[in-house]
ZALUM-701009 format. One record per residue: residue number from 1; x, y, z of N, C-alpha, C in turn. Coordinates in nm, 2 decimals. Layout:
BEGIN
- NUM,X,Y,Z,X,Y,Z,X,Y,Z
...
end
This chain:
BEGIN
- 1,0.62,2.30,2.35,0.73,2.22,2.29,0.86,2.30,2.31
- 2,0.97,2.24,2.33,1.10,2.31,2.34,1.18,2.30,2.19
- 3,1.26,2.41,2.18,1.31,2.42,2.08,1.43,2.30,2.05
- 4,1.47,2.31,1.96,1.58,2.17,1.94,1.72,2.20,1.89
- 5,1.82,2.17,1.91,1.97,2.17,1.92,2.05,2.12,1.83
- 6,2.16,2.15,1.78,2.22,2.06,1.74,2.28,1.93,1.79
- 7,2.28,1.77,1.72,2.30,1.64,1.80,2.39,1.65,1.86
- 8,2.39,1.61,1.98,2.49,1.59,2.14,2.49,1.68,2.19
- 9,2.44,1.81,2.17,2.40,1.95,2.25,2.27,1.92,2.34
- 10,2.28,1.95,2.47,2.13,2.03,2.52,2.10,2.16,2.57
- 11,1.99,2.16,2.61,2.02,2.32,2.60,2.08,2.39,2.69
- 12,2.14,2.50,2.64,2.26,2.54,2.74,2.20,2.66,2.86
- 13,2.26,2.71,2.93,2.27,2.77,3.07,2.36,2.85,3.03
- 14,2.34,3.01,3.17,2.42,3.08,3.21,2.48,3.16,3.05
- 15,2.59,3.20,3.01,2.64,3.27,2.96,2.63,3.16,2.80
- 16,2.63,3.01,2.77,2.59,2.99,2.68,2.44,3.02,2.63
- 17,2.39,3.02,2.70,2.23,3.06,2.69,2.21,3.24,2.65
- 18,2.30,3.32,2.70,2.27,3.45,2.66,2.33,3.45,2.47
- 19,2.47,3.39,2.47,2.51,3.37,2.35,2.40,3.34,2.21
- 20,2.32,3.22,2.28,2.22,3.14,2.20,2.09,3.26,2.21
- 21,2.04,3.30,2.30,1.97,3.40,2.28,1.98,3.53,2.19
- 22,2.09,3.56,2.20,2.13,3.65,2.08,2.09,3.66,1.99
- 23,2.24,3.56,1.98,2.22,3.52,1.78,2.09,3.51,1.74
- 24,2.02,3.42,1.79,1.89,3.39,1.77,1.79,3.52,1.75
- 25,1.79,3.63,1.82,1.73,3.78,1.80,1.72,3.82,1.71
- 26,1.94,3.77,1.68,2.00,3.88,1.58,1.90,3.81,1.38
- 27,1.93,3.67,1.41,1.83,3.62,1.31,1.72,3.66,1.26
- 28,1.63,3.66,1.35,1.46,3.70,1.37,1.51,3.90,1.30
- 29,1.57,3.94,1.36,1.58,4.07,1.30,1.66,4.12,1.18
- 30,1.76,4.01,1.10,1.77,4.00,1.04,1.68,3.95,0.92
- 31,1.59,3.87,0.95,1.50,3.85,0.84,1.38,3.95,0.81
- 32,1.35,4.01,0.94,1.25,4.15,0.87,1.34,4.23,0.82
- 33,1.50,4.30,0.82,1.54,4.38,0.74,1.55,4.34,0.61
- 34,1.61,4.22,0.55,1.64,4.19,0.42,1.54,4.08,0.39
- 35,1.48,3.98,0.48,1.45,3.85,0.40,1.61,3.75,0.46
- 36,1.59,3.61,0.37,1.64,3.48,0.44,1.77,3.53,0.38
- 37,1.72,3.55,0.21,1.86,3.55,0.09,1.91,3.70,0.15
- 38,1.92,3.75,0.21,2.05,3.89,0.30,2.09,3.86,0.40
- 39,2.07,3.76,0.45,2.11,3.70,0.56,2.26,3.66,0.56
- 40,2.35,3.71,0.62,2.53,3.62,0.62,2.54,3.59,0.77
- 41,2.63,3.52,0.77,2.67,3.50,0.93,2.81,3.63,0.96
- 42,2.84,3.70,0.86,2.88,3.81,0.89,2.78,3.88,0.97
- 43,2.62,3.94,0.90,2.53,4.01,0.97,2.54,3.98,1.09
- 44,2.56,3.83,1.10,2.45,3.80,1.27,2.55,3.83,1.37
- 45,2.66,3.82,1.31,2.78,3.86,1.44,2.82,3.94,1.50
- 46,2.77,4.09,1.38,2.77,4.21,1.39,2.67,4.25,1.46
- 47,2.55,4.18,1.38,2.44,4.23,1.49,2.38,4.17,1.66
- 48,2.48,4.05,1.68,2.47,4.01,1.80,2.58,4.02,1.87
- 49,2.67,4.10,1.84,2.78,4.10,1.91,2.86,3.95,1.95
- 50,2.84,3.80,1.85,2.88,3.74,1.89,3.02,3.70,1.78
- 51,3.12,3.63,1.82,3.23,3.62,1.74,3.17,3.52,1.64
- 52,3.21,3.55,1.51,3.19,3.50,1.38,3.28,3.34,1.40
- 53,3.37,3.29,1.45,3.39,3.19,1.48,3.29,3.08,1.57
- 54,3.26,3.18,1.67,3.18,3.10,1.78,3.04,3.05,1.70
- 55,2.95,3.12,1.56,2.86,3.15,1.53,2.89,3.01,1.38
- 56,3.05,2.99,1.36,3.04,2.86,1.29,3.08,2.74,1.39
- 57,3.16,2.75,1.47,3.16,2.66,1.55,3.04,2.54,1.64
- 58,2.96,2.67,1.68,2.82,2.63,1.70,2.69,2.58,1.59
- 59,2.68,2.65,1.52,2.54,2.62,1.42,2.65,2.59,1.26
- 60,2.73,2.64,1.21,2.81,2.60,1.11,2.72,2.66,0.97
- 61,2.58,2.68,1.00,2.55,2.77,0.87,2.45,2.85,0.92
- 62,2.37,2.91,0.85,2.26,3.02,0.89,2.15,2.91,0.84
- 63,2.17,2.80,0.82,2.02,2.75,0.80,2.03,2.65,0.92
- 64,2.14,2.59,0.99,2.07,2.57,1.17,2.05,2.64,1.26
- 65,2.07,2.83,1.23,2.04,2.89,1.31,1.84,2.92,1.29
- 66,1.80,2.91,1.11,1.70,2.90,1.09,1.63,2.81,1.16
- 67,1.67,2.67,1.15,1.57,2.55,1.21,1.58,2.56,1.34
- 68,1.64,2.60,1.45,1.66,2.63,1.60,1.58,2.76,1.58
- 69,1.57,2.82,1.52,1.44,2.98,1.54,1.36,2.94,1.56
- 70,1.32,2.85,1.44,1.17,2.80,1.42,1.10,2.74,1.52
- 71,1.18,2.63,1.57,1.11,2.55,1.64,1.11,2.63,1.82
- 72,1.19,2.73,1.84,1.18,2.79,1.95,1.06,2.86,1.92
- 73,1.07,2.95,1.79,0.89,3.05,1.80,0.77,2.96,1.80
- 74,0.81,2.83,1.78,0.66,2.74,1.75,0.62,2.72,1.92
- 75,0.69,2.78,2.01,0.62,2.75,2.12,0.49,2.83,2.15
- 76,0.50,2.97,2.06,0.42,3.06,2.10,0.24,3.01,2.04
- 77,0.26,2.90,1.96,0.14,2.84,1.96,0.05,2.74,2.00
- 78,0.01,2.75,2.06,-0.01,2.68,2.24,-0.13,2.59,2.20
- 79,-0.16,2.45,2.25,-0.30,2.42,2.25,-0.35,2.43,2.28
- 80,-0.47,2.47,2.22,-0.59,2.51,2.27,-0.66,2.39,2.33
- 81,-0.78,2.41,2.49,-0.84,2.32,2.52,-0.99,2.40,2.53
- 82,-1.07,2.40,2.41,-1.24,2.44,2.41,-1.31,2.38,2.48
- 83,-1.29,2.24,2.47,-1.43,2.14,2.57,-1.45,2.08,2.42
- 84,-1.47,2.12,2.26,-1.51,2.06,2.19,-1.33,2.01,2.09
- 85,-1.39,1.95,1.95,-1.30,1.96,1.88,-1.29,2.05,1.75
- 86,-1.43,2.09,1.70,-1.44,2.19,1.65,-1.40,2.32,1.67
- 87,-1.42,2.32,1.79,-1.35,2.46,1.93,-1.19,2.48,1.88
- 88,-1.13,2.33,1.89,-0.97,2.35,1.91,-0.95,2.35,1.81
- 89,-1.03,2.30,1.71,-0.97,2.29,1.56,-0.92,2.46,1.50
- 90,-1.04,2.52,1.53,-1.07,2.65,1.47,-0.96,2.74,1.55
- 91,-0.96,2.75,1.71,-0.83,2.79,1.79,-0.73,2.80,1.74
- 92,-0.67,2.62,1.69,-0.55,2.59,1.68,-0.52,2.69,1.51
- 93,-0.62,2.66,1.42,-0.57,2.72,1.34,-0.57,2.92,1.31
- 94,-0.65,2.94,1.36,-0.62,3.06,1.39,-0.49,3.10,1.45
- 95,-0.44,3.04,1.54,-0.29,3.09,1.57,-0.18,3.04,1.50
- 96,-0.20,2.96,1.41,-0.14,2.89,1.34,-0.15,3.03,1.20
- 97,-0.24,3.07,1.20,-0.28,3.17,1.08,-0.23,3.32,1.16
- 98,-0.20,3.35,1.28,-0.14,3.46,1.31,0.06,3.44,1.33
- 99,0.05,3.32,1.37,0.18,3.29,1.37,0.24,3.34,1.23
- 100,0.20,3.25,1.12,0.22,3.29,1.02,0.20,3.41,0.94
- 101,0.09,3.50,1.01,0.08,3.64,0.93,0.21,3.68,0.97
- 102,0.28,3.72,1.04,0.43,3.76,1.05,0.53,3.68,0.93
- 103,0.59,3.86,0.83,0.69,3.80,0.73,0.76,3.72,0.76
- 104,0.85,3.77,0.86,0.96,3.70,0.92,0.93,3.53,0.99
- 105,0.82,3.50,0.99,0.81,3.37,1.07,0.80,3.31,0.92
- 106,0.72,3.33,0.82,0.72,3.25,0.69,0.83,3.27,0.65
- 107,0.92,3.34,0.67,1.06,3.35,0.59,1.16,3.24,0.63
- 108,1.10,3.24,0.80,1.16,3.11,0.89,1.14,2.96,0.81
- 109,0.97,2.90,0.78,0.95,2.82,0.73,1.00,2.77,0.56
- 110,1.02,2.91,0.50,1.03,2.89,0.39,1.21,2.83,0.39
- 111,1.31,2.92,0.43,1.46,2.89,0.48,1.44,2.77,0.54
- 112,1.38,2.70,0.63,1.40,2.60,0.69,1.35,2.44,0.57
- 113,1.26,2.49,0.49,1.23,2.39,0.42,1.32,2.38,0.27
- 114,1.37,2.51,0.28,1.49,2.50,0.16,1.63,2.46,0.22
- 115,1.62,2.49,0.35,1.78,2.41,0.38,1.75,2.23,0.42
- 116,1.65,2.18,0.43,1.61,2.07,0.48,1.62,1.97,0.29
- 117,1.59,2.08,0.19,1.63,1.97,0.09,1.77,1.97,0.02
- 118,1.86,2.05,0.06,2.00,2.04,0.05,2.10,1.99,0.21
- 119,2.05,1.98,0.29,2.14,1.95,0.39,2.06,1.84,0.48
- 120,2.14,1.70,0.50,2.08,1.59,0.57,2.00,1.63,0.70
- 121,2.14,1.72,0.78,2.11,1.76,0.94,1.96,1.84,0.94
- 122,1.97,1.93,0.87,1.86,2.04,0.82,1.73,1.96,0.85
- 123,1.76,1.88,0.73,1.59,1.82,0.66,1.57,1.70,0.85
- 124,1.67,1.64,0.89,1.64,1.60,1.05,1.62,1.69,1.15
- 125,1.62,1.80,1.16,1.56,1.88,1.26,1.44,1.96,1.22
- 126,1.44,1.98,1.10,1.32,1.99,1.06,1.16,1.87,1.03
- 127,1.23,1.72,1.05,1.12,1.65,1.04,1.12,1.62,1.21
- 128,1.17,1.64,1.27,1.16,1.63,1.42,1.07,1.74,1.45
- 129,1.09,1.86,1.43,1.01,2.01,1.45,0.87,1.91,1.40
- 130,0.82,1.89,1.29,0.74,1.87,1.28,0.67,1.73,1.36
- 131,0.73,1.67,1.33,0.70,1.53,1.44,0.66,1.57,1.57
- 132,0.73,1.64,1.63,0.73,1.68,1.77,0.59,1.78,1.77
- 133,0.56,1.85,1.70,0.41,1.97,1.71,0.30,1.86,1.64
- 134,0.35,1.76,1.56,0.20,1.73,1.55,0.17,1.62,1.69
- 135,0.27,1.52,1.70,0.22,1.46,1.85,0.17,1.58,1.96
- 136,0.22,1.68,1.94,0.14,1.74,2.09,0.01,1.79,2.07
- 137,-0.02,1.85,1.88,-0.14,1.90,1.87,-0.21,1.79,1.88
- 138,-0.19,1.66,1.82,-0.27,1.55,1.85,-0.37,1.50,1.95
- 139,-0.29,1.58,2.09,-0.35,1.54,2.19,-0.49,1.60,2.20
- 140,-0.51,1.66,2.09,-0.69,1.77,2.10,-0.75,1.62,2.05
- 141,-0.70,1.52,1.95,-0.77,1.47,1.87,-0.82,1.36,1.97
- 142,-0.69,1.30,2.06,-0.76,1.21,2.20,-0.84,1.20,2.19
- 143,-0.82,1.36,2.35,-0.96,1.41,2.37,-1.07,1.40,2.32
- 144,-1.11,1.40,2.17,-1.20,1.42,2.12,-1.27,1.30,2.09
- 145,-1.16,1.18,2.07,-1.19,1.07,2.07,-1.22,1.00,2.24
- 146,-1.21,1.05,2.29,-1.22,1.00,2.46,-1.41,1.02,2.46
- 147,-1.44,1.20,2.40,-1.52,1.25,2.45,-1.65,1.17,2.35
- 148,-1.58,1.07,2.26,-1.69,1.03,2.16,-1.74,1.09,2.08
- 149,-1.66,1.20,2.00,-1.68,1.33,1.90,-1.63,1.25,1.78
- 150,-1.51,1.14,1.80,-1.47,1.06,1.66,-1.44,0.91,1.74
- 151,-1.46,0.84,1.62,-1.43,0.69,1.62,-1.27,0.68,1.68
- 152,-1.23,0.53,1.73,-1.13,0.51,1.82,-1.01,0.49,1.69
- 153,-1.07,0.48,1.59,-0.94,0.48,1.51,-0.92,0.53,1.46
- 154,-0.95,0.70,1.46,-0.91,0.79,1.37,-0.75,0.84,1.43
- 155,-0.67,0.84,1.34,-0.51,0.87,1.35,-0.50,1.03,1.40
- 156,-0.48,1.07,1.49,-0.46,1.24,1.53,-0.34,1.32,1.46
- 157,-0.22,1.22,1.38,-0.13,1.30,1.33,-0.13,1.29,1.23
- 158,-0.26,1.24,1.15,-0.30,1.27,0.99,-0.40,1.38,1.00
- 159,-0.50,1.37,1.13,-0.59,1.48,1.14,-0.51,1.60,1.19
- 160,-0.39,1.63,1.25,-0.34,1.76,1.25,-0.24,1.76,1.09
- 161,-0.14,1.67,1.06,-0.13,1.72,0.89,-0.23,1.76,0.82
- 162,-0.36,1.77,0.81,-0.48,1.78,0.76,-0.49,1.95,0.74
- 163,-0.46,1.93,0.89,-0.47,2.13,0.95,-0.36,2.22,0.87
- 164,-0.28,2.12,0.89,-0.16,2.20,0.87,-0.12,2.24,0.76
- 165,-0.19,2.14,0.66,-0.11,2.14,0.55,-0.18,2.28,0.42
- 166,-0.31,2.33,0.45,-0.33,2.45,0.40,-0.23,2.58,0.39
- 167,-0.22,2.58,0.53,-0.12,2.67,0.57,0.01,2.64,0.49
- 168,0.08,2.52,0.48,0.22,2.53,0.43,0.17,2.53,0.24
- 169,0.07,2.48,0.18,0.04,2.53,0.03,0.05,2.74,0.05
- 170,-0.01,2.74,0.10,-0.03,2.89,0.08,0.12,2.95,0.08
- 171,0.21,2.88,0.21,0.30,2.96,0.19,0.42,2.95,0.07
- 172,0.43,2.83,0.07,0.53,2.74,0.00,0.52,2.78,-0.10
- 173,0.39,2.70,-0.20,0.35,2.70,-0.35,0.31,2.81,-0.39
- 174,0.19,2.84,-0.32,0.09,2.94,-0.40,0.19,3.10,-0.38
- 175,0.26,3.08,-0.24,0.35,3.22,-0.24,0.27,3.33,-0.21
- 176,0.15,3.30,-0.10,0.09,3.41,-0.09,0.08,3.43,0.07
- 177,0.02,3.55,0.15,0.00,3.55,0.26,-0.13,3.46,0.32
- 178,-0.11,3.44,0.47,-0.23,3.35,0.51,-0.28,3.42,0.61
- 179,-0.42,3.41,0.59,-0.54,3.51,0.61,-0.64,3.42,0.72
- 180,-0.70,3.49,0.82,-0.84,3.42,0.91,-0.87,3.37,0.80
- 181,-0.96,3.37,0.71,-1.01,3.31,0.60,-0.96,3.14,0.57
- 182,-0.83,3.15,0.56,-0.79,3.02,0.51,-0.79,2.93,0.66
- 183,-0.71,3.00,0.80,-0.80,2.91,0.91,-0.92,2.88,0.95
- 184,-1.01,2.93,0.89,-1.18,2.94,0.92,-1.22,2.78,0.84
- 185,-1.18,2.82,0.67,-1.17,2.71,0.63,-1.14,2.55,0.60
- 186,-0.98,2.57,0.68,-0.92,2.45,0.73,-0.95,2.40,0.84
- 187,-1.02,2.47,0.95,-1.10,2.38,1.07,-1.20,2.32,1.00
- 188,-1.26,2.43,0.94,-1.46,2.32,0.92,-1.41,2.21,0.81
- 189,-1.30,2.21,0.69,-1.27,2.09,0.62,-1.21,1.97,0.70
- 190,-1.14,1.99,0.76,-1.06,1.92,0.89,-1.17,1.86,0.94
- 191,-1.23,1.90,1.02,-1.33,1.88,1.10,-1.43,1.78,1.05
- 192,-1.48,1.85,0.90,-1.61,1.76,0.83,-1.60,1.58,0.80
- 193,-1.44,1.63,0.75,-1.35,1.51,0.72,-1.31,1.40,0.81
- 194,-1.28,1.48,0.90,-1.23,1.37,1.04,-1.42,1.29,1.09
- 195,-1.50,1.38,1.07,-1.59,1.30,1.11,-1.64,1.19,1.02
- 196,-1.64,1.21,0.90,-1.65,1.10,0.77,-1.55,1.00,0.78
- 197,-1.48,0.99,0.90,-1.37,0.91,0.89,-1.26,0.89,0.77
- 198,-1.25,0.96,0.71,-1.16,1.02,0.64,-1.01,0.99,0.68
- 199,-0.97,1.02,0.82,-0.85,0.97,0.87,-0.83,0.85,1.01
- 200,-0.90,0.79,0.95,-0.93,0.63,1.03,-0.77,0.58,0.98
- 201,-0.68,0.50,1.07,-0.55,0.45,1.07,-0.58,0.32,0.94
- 202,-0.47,0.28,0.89,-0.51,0.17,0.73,-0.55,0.08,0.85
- 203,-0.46,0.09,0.93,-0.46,-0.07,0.98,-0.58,-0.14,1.05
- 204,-0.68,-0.02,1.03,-0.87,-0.04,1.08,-0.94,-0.07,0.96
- 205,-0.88,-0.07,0.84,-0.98,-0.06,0.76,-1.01,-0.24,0.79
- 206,-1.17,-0.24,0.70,-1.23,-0.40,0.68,-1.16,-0.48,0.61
- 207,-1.13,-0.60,0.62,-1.04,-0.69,0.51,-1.12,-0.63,0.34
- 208,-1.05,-0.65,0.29,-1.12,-0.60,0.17,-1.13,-0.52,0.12
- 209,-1.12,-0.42,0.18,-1.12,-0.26,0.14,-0.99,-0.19,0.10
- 210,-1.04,-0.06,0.00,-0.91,-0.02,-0.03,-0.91,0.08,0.03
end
């Protein structure tokens, strides 16, 4: 998946692209020295040698340079293709569980979901980030439904929120780090669940049913 912009931007080339590459570094390295709250857009301009005007002009606070991090490092977690769904379940969340073992990437999620419930723009590039990774992980659930591993109506973007959503308790609420352990677990519940038809679409259910 490609990272995402601010609206009527695409992504830029040549010498805007080194600018955007920066800052963006300077971010990521910014958050392993202090965390989200040391963060200024003084640091980042210091630390990327970019002008403090060009760094509001462009992103306007340090929480759209957060949501533009994010969804650029979410490339690094790729879909997996096992042959099963079990296979991809367990894959996907394992790297989902190493992605995450890095402070600085949960510092990303955590800033990105705190700027998304004070700022409109925020909380829309942030449900796009999300929108956009679960349609692509989805495409394991197709497959799986092609291969006759699940029924034709089970929803693939409730069965990857399913996945996902361990990982964001751990980080968000509980405030703790995420361990193989908690991916190990969220595939085989995922998994057990999706086969019980658990995440079959409403609009399949039998007349009558709740």
């Amino acid at each position: 998946m490609t990272g995402h912009h601010p609206p009527g931007e695409t992504r830029p080339g040549g010498r805007t692209a080194r600018t955007r590459q920066a800052v963006l570094a300077a971010v990521f390295e910014e958050l392993g020295d202090g965390g989200f709250a040391a963060i200024t857009m003084e640091k980042i301009a210091q630390r990327s040698g970019i002008h403090l005007a060009t760094l509001y002009r462009r992103w306007r606070c340090i929480e759209g340079m957060v949501c533009e991090l994010l969804s650029d490092l979410s490339a690094d977690v790729l879909l997996p293709d096992t042959g099963s769904l079990p296979g991809d379940l367990r894959a996907l969340a394992r790297a989902i569980g190493a992605f995450y073992g890095d402070a600085r990437r949960r510092s990303l999620i955590e800033a990105g979901v705190s700027a998304a419930a004070r700022d409109p723009e925020a909380a829309a590039v942030l449900r796009e980030f999300f929108d956009a990774r679960l349609a692509l992980a989805g495409q394991m659930v197709e497959r799986a439904i092609e291969r006759g591993e699940l029924s034709a109506d089970t929803d693939p973007k409730e069965v990857m929120s399913a996945l996902g959503a361990p990982f964001y308790y751990r980080i968000l609420i509980a405030r703790r780090p995420v361990d193989m352990a908690l991916a190990e677990s969220a595939a085989t519940a995922v998994w057990a669940a999706a086969r019980a038809g658990a995440y079959a679409r409403p609009d399949s259910a039998p007349p009558g049913a709740e």
